[in-house]
Backbone bond lengths (Angstrom), bond angles and torsions (degrees), N, CA, C in turn:
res aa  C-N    CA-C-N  psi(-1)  N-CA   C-N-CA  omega(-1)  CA-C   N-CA-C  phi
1 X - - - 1.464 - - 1.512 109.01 -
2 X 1.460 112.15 115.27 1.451 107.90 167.62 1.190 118.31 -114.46
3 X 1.227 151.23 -174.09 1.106 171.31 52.96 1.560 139.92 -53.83
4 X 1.293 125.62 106.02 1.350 112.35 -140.99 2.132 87.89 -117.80
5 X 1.234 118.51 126.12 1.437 126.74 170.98 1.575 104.66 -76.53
6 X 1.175 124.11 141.42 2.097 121.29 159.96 1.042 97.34 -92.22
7 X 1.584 133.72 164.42 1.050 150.70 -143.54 1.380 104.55 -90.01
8 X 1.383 110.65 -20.62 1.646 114.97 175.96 1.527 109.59 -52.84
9 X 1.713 85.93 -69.37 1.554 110.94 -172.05 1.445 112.47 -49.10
10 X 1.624 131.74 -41.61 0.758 134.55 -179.26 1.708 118.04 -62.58
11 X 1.296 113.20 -58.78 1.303 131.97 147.54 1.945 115.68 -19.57
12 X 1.181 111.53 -38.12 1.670 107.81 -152.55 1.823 82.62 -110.53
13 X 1.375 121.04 -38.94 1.729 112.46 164.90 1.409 122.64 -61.81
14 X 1.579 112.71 -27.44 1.303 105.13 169.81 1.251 135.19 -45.21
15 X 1.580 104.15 -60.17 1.756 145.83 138.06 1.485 108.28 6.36
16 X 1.437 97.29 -55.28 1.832 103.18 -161.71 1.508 116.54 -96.16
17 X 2.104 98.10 -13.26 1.120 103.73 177.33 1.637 118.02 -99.39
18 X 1.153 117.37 -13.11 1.486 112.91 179.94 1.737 126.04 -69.77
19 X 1.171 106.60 148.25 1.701 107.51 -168.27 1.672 111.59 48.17
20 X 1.292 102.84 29.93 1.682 94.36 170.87 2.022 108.63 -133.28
21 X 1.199 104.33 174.64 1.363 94.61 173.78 1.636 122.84 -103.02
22 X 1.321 90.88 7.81 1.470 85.31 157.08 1.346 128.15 -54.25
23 X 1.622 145.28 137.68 1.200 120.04 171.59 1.293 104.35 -96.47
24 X 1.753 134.61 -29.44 1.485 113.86 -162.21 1.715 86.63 -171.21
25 X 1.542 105.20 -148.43 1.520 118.03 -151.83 1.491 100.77 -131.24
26 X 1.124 130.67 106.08 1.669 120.03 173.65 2.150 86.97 -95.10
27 X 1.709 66.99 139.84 1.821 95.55 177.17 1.453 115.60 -113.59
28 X 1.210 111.43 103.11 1.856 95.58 163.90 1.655 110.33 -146.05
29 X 1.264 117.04 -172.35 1.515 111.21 158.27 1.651 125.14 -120.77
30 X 0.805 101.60 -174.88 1.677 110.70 -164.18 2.003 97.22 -148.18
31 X 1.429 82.44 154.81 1.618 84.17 176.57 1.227 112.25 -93.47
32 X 1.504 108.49 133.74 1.668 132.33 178.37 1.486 113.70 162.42
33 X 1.000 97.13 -171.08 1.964 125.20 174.41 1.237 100.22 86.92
34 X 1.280 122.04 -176.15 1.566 121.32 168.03 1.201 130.39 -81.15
35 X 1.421 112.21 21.05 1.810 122.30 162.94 1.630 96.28 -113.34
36 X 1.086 139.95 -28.07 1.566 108.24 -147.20 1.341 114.68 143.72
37 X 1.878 119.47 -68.78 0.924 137.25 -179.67 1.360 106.79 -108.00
38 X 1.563 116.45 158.22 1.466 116.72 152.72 1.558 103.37 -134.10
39 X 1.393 117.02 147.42 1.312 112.61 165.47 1.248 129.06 -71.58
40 X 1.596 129.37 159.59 1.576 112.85 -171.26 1.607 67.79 -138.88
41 X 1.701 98.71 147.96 1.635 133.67 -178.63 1.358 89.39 -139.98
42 X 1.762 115.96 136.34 1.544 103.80 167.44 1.670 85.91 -160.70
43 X 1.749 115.18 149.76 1.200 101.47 152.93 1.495 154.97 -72.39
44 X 0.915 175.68 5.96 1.532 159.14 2.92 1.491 128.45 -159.89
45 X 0.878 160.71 146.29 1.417 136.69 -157.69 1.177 96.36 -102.11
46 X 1.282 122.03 -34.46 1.858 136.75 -154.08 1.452 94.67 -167.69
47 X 1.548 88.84 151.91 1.873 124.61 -162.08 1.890 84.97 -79.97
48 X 1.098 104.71 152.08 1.559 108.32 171.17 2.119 78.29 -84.27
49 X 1.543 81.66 168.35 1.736 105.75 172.57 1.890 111.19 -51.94
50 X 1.472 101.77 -39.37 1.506 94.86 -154.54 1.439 108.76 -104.99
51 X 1.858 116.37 4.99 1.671 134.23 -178.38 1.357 90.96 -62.00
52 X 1.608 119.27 144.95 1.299 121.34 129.73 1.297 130.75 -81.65
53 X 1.093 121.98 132.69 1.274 139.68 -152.83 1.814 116.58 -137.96
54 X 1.396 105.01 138.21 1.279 126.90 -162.94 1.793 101.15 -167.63
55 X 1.683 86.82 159.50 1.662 96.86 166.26 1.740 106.68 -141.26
56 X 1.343 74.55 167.28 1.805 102.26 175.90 1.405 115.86 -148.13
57 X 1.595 110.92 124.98 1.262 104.36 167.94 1.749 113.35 70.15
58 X 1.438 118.91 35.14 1.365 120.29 -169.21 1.872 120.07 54.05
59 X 1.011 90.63 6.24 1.759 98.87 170.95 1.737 115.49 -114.63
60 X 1.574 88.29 112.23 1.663 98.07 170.08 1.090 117.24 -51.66
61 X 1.546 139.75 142.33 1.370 115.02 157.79 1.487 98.34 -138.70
62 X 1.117 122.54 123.52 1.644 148.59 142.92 1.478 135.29 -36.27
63 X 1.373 130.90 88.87 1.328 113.03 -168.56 1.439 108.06 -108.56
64 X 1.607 117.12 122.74 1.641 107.46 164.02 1.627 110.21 -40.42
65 X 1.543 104.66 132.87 1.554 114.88 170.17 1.813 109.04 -62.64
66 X 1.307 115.31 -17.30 1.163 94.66 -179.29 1.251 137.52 -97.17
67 X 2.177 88.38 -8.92 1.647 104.03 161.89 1.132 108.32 -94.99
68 X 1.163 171.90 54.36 1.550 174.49 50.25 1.455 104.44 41.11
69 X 1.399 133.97 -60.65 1.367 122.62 -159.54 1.852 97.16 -99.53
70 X 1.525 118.30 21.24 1.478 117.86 -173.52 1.715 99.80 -118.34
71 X 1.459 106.30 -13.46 1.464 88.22 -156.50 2.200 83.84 -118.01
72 X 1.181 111.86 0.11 1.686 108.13 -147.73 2.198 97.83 -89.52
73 X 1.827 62.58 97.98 1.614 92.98 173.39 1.848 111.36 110.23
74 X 1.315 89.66 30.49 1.489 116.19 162.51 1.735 114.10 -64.02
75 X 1.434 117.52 132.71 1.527 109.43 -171.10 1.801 80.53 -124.99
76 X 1.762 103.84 136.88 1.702 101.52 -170.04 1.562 89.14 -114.87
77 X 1.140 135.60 127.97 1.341 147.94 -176.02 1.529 105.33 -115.76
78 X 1.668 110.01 148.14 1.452 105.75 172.77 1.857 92.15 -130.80
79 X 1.847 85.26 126.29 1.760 97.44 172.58 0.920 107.48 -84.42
80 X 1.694 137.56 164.75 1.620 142.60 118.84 1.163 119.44 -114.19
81 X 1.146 138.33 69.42 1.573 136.50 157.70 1.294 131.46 -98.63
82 X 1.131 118.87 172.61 1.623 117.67 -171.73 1.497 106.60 -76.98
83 X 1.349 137.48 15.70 1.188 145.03 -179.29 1.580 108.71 -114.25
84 X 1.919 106.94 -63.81 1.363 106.43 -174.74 1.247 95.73 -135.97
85 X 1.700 121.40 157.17 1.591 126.89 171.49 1.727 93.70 -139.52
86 X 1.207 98.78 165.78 1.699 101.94 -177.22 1.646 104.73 119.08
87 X 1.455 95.14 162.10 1.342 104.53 169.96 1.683 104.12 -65.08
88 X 1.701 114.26 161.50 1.302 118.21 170.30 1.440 111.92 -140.36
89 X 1.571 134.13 137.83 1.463 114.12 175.65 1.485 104.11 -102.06
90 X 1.172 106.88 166.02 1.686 124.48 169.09 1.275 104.66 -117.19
91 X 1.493 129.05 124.57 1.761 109.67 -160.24 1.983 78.48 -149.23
92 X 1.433 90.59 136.69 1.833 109.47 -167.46 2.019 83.16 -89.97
93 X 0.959 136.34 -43.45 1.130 127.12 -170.48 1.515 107.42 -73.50
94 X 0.927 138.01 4.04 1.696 144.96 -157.32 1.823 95.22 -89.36
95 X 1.062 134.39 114.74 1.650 142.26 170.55 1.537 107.76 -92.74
96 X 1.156 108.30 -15.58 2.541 120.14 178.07 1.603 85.78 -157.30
97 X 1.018 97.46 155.50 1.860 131.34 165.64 2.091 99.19 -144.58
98 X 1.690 87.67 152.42 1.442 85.83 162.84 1.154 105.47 -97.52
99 X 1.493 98.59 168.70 1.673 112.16 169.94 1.655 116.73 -43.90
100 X 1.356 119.45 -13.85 1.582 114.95 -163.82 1.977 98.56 -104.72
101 X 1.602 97.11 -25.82 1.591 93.36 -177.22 1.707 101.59 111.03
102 X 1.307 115.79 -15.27 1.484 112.43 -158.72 1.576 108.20 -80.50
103 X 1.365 119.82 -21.69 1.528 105.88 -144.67 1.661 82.97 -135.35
104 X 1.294 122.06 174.27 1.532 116.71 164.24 1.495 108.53 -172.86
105 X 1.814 130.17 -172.21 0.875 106.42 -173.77 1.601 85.57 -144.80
106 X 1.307 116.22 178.09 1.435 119.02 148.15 1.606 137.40 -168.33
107 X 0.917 125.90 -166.65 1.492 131.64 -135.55 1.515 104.15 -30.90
108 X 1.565 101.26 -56.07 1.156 124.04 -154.62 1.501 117.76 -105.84
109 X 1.735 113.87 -16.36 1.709 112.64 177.95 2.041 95.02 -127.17
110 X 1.393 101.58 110.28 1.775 84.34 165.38 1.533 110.38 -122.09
111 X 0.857 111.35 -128.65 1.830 105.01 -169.39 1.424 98.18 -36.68
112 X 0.933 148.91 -27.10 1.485 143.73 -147.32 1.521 94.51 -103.45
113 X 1.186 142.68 39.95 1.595 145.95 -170.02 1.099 114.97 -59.10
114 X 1.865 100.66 -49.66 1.656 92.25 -165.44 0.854 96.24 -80.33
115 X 1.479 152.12 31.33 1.443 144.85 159.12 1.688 110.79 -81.20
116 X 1.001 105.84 -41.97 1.262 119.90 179.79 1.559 135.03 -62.46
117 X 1.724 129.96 156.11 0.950 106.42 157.34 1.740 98.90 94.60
């Protein structure tokens, strides 16, 4: 299971984590967007019991157990341009993405998500 931060992203979570009690970022998805999936980014103080969990770069990161085989080898990028700002993923399992990056689908679950899984 990976999840890999770029130095931006890593850099701009640091940011949000210092002098606070947040400890890190649980990552998973949920069903929606206009593929299927959407990604969920949130800050967190503490890992639920059943997250896998790892760090990089002084950033905890948290993965729902039930997104694990959706996100593994996920690259989390942070944009700022005059077009788009926000975190962005790059996801090797992804078969559609929308135009914004938010939502995606793949091989085996597409609009039909919450079926899945």
């Amino acid at each position: 299971m990976t999840v890999t931060l770029t130095e931006k992203a890593s850099s701009k979570l640091r940011t949000f984590l210092e002098g606070n009690t947040i400890t890190g970022i649980r990552v998973g998805v949920k069903s929606g967007g206009c593929n299927g999936y959407e990604y969920a980014l949130n800050l967190v103080k503490e890992a639920k019991n059943e997250d896998v969990c790892f760090e990089q770069d002084n950033v905890l990161i948290y993965v729902d157990p039930n997104s694990v085989s959706l996100l593994d080898g996920v690259v989390i990028d942070f944009v700022d341009s005059l077009t788009q700002g926000g975190f962005t993923f790059t996801n090797p399992n992804a078969t559609q993405t929308c135009g914004c990056g938010k939502s995606f689908a793949t091989a085996n679950c597409g609009s039909q998500a919450a079926s899945c899984g």
